[in-house]
C-alpha positions in Angstrom: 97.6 113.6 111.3 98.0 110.3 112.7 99.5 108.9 109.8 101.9 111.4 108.6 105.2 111.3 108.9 107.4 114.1 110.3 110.7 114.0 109.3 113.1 116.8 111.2 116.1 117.4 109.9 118.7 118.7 112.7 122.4 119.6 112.1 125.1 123.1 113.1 124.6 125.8 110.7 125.9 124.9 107.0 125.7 121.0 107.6 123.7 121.2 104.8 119.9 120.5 105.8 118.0 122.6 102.6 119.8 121.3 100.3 119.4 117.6 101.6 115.7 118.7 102.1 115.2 120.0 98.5 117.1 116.6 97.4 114.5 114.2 99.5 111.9 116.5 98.6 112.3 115.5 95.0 112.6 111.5 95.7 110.1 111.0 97.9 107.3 113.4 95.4 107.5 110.9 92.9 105.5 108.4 95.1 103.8 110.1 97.9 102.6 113.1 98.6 105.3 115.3 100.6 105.1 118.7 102.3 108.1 120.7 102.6 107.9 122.8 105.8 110.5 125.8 106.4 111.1 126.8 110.6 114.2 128.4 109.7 112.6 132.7 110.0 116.6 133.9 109.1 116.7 132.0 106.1 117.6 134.3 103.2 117.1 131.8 100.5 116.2 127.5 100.1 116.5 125.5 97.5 113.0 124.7 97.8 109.3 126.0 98.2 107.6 125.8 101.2 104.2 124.6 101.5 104.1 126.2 105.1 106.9 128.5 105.7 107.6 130.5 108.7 108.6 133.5 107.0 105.1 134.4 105.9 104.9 135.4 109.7 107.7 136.1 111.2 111.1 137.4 109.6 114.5 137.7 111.1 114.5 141.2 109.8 111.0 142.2 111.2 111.7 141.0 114.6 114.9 143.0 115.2 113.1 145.5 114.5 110.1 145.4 116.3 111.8 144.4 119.0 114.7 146.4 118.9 117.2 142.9 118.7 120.4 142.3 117.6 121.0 139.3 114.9 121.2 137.0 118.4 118.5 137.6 120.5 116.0 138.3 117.1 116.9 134.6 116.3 116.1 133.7 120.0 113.0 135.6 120.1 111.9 135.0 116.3 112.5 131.0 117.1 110.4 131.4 120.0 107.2 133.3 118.4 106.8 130.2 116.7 105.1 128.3 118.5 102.1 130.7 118.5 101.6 129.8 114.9 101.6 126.5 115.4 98.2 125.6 115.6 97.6 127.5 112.0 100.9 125.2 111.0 99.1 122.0 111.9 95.5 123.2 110.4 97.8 123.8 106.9 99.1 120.1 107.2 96.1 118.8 108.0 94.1 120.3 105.3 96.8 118.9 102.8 97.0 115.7 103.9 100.3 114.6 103.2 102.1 111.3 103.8 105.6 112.9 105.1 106.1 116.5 106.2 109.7 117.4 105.3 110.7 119.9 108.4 113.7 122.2 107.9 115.0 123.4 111.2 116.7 126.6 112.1 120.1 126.8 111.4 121.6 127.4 114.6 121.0 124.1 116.3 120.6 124.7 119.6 117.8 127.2 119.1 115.8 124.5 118.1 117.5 120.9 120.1 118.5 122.8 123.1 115.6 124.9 124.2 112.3 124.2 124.8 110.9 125.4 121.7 112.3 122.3 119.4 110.6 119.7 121.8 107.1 122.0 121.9 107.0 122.0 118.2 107.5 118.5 117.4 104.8 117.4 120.3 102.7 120.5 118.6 102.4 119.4 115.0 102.0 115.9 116.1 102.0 113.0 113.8 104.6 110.5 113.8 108.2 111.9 114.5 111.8 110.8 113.7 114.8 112.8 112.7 117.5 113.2 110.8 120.5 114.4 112.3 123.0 116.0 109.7 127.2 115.8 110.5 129.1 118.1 108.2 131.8 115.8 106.1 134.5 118.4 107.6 134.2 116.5 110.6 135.0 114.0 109.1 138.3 114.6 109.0 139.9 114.2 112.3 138.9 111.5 114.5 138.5 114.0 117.7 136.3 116.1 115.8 134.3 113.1 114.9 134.0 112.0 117.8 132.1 115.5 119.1 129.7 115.3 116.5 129.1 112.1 117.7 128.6 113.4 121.1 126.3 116.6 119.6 124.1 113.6 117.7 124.0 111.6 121.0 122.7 114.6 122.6 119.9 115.1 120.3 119.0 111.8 120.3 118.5 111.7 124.3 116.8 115.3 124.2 114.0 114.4 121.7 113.8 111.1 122.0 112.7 109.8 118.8 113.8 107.7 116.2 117.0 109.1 114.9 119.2 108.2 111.8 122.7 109.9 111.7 123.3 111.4 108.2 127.2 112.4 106.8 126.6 114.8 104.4 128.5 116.2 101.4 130.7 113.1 101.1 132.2 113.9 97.8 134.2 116.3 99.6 135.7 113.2 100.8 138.2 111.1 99.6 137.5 107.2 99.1 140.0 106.3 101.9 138.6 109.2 104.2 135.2 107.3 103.5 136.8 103.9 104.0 137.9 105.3 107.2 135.3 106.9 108.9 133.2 103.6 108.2 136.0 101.8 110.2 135.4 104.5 113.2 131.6 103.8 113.0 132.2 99.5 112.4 135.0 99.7 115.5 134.8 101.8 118.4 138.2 100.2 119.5 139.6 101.7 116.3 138.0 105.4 116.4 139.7 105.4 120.6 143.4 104.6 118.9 142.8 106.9 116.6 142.1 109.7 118.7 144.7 108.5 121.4 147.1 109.1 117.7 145.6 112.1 117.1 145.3 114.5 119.8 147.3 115.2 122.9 146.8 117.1 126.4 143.7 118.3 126.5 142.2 117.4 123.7 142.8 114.0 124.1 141.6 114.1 127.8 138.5 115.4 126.6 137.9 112.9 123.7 138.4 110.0 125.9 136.2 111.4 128.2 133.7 111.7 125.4 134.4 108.6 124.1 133.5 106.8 127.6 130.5 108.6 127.9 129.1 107.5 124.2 130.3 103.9 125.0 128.2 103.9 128.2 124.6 105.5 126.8 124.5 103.6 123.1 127.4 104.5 120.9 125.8 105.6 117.1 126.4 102.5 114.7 124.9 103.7 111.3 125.8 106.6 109.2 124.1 107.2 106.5 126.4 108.8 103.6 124.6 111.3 101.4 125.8 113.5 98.5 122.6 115.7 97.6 125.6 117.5 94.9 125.7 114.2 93.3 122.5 113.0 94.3 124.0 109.9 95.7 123.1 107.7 98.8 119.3 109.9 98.7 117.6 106.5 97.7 119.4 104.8 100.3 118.1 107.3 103.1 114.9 106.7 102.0 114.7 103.3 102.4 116.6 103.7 105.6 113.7 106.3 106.3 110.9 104.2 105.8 112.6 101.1 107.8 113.1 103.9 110.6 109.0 104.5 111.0 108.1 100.6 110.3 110.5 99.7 113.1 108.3 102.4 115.5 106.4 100.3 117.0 109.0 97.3 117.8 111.0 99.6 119.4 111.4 101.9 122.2 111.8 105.8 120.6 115.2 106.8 120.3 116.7 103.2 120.0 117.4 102.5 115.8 121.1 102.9 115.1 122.9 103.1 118.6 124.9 100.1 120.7 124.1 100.0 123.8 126.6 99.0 126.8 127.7 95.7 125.8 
């Protein structure tokens, strides 16, 4: 699976990753050959089918039960039993031979970013990898908020190390000059800082500039890709950014599309 593409779509719970997914799913299908993969085993419903689904052999449901679990540890543990079915996940893939494996995550994040398991199963399926990180346009909203998600996508990025595009979803939730501004914040670090110094106070704003210091010193994010799968707007642009992502592989060090480095 040398070739394919792996494309693992991160994000907190309700940042929207199936539904981006199912939206990619049908762009890219009308030129190459695309497998949707589900990890998510306490997802009730997706907007898509699966080619390889994890649910098939392990359910959120099962596990508690089994393993006499509570909603919590079932996710743990169900997240976990994964990885013994990843070699029958990459002989599926193989045998289908697809050009880019679509990969929805589980929707607690740090299940899959913050344990072990997230890194296993990317260096398991093999392939080449690169993810999407998913920020929920609520977020969006206040500059200090923004700025943790930053932090959260930052975090990612330096856990997995791959190739990472930063993706704002659900932007028609969003009004023009909310878009016009959160641009500005990405453009202008200078400008997100004063906005967060107008923002929050005590605390808060101790924190934030803490956070902000921090970003400015590993590689602060500079794209954000704005998507509205709803609308079906900014898809065709996260494609091409998609494909750019995976040509630029080999001129780059993993992990280094789309972040300023200290300056």
């Amino acid at each position: 699976m040398e070739k394919t593409k792996f494309v693992y779509l991160l994000g907190p719970a309700g940042s929207g990753k199936s539904t981006l997914l199912s939206s990619m799913l049908d762009l890219l299908s009308q030129q190459q050959k695309v497998l949707p993969l589900n990890l998510d085993p306490g997802a009730d419903w997706l907007p898509y089918t699966p080619e390889v689904d994890v649910r098939t052999r392990i359910t959120l449901a099962e596990v508690m039960e089994e393993y006499r679990l509570g909603p919590n540890g079932a996710l743990l543990a169900s997240v976990n039993l994964t990885l013994n079915h990843l070699p029958e996940f990459e002989e599926l893939i193989s045998s289908w031979g697809p050009d880019y494996v679509l990969v929805d995550t589980p929707g607690q994040l740090e299940l899959f970013a913050f344990r072990d398991t997230g890194v296993r199963v990317v260096r398991g399926l093999g392939g080449r990898a690169a993810i999407l990180f998913l920020v929920d346009s609520f977020f969006a909203r206040s500059p200090t908020d923004f700025v943790s998600m930053l932090t959260l996508a930052t975090s990612v990025h330096t856990r997995f190390g791959l190739p990472q595009l930063n993706v704002l979803t659900k932007v028609d939730l969003l009004q023009p000059e909310e878009l016009e501004r959160v641009e500005r914040w990405m453009e202008d670090p200078d400008y997100l800082s004063s906005e967060v110094e107008a923002e929050a106070r005590g605390l808060r704003r101790e924190v934030a500039r803490g956070l902000l210091s921090a970003l400015s010193a590993v590689g602060m994010p500079t794209t954000l890709q704005m998507v509205s799968p709803l609308r079906n707007e900014g898809i065709l642009e996260l494609q091409a950014s998609v494909e750019r992502l995976f040509g630029a592989e080999t001129e780059l060090d993993l992990g280094e599309e789309g972040y300023r480095g200290q300056e």
